[in-house]
C-alpha positions in Angstrom: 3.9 -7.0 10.9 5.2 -5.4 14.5 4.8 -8.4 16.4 6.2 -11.8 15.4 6.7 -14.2 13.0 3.8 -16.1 13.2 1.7 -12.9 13.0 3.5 -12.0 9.9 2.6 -14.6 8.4 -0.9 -15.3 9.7 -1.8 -11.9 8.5 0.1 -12.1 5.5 -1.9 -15.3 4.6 -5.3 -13.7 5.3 -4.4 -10.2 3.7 -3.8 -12.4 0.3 -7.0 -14.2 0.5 -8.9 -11.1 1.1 -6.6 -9.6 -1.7 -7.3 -13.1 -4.2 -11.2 -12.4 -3.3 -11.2 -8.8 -4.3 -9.5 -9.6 -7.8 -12.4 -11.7 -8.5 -14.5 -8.1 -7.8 -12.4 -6.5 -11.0 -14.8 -6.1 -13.7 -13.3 -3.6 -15.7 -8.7 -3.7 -16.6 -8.9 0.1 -15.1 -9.8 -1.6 -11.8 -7.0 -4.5 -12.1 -4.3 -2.2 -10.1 -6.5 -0.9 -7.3 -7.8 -4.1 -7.1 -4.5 -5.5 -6.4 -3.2 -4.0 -3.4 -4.5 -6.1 -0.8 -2.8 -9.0 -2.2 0.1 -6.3 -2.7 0.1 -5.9 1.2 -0.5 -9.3 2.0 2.7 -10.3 0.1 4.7 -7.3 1.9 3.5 -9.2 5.5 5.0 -12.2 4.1 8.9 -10.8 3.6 8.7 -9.3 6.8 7.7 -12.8 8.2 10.3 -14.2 6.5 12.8 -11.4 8.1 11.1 -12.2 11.6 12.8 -15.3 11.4 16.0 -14.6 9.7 16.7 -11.1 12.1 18.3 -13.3 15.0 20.1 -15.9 13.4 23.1 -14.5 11.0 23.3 -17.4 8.7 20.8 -16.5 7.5 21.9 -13.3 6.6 21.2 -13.5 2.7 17.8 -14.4 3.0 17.5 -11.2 5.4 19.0 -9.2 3.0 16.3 -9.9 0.3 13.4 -10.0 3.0 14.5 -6.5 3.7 14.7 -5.1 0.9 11.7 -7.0 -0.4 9.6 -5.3 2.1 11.0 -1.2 1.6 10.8 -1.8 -1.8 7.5 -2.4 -2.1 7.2 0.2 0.9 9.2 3.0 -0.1 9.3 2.3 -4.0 5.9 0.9 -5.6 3.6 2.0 -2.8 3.8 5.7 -3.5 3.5 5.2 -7.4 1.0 2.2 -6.6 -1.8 4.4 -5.1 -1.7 7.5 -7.4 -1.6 5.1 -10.8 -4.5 3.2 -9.5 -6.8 6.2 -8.8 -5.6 7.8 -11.9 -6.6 4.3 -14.1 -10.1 4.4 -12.4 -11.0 8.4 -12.9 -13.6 9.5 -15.6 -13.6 12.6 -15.0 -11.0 14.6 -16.9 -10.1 17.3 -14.5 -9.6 14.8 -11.8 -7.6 13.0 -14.3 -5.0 16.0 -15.1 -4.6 16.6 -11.2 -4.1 13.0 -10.7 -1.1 12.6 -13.3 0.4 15.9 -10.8 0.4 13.5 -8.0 1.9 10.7 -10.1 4.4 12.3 -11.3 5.3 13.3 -7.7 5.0 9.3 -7.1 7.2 8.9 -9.4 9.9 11.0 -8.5 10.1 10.0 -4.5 9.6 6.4 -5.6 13.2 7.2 -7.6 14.4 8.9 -4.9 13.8 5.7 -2.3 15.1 3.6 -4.5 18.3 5.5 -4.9 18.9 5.5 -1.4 18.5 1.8 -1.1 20.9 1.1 -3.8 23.4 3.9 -2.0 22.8 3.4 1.5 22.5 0.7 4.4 19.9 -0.7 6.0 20.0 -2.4 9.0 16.5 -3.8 10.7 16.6 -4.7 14.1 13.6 -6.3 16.5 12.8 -3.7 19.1 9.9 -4.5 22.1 8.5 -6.6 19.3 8.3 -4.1 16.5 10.7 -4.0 13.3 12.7 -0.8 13.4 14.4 -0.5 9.5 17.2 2.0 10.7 18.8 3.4 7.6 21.8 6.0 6.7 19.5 8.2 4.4 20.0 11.9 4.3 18.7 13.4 7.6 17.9 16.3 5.9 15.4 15.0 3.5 14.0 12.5 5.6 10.8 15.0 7.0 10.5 16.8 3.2 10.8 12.8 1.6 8.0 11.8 4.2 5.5 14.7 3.6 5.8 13.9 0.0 4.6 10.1 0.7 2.0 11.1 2.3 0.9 13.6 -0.8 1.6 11.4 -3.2 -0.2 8.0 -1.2 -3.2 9.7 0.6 -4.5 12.4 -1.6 -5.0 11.1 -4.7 -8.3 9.0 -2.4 -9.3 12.2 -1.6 -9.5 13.6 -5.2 -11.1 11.0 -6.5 -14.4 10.4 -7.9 -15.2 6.6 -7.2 -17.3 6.2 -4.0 -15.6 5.5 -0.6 -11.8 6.3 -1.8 -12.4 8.6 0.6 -13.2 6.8 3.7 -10.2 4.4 2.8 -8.1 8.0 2.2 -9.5 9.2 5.7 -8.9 5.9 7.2 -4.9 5.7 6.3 -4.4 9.4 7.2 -5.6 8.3 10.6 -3.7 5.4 10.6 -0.6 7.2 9.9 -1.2 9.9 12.4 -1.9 6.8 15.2 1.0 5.3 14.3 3.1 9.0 13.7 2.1 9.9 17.8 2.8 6.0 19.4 5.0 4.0 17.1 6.8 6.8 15.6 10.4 4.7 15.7 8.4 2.0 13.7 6.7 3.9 11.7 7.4 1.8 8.0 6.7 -1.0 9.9 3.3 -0.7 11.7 1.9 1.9 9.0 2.1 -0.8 6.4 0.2 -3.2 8.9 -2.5 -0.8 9.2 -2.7 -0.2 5.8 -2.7 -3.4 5.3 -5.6 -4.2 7.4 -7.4 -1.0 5.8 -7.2 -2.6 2.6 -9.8 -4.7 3.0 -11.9 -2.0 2.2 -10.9 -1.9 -1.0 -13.2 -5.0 -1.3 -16.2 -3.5 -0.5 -15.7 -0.3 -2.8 -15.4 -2.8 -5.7 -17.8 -5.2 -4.3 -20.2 -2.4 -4.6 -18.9 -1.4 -8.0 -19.7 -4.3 -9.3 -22.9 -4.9 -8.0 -24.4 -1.6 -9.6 -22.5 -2.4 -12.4 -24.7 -5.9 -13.0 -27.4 -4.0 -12.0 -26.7 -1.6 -15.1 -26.4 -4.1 -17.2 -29.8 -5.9 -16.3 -31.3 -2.6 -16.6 -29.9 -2.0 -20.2 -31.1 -5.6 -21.4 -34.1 -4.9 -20.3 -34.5 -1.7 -22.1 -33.0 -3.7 -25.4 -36.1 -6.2 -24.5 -38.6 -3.5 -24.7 
């Protein structure tokens, strides 16, 4: 989280409960990915708590190491795959389907890509006016190309899908992204993955609502089977 230690890991707490409570929302295993991703962000607040604390002190320089990488890992490498494949396991519809495995696929390959760069590259996170800034020696070049693609492969898939209110949460991380894009732009990994992390709450409510019509389905069939 951009602001301490203690908020890291206050957040990181809650963001897991929330994430714990909207596991017990699953109902069906094509829901058990997309239903994990709170917890999946509450767990990322939790390394970067850890590298809060680590960051001034360098004997503590292994433990940094792994909170690091802990965190752009699950950033950079399972985030963009994360999204599309959870969409993807939830679609009916077959057209939807084909164009989501597209958008995989692209998931995918920059998820391979980030994680290339971390194994070849430094990384060096420093605390800036009480943000996390991960300053890393990947290629310039690719760096605007790599980040359009993140956003393809992490937004639009909520867009194209046919489960109700992906698309609120898909409208609510674009704007997220752009906030953080025009204030926070030096932070950007950082305080895009606490707003998306705070976003994800709503993934409770889409599968809180699931599930309620879904019981209500059922007690409508039973009742038919009574008749």
């Amino acid at each position: 989280m951009c602001f301490s230690a203690g908020a890291s890991f206050a957040g990181g707490v809650v963001i897991s409960a929330v994430g714990v409570a909207t596991l017990m929302k699953v109902h069906k295993p094509s829901q058990l990915v997309f239903g994990s991703i709170p917890l999946f962000f509450g767990i990322q607040q939790i390394a970067e708590g850890f590298l809060w604390m680590t960051l001034p002190d360098p004997e503590y320089i292994a433990l940094q190491k792994i909170s690091t990488y802990w965190f752009l890992i699950m950033a950079d490498v399972i985030w963009p795959v994360m999204i599309p494949l959870s969409v993807l396991m939830m679609e009916e519809n077959s057209k939807r389907r084909k164009t989501l495995k597209v958008f995989l696929g692209i998931g995918l390959i920059l998820g391979f890509y980030y994680g290339a760069c971390l194994a070849m590259f430094d990384v060096r996170p420093q605390i800036v006016s009480f943000h996390v800034q991960y300053n890393t020696d990947f290629p310039v070049s690719l760096s605007y190309p790599a980040f359009f693609v993140y956003l393809l492969a992490t937004i639009t898939p909520l867009f194209l899908s046919s489960i109700r209110r992906t698309q609120l949460l898909g409208m609510l991380m674009f704007i997220s992204c752009l906030i953080t894009g025009i204030f926070f732009s030096q932070f950007l990994t950082s305080v895009w993955c606490f707003f998306a992390a705070l976003i994800s709450g709503v993934i409770y409510w889409i599968l809180s609502d699931s599930k309620k019509e879904f019981n209500l389905n059922k007690l409508i069939l039973a009742k038919i089977r009574i008749k």
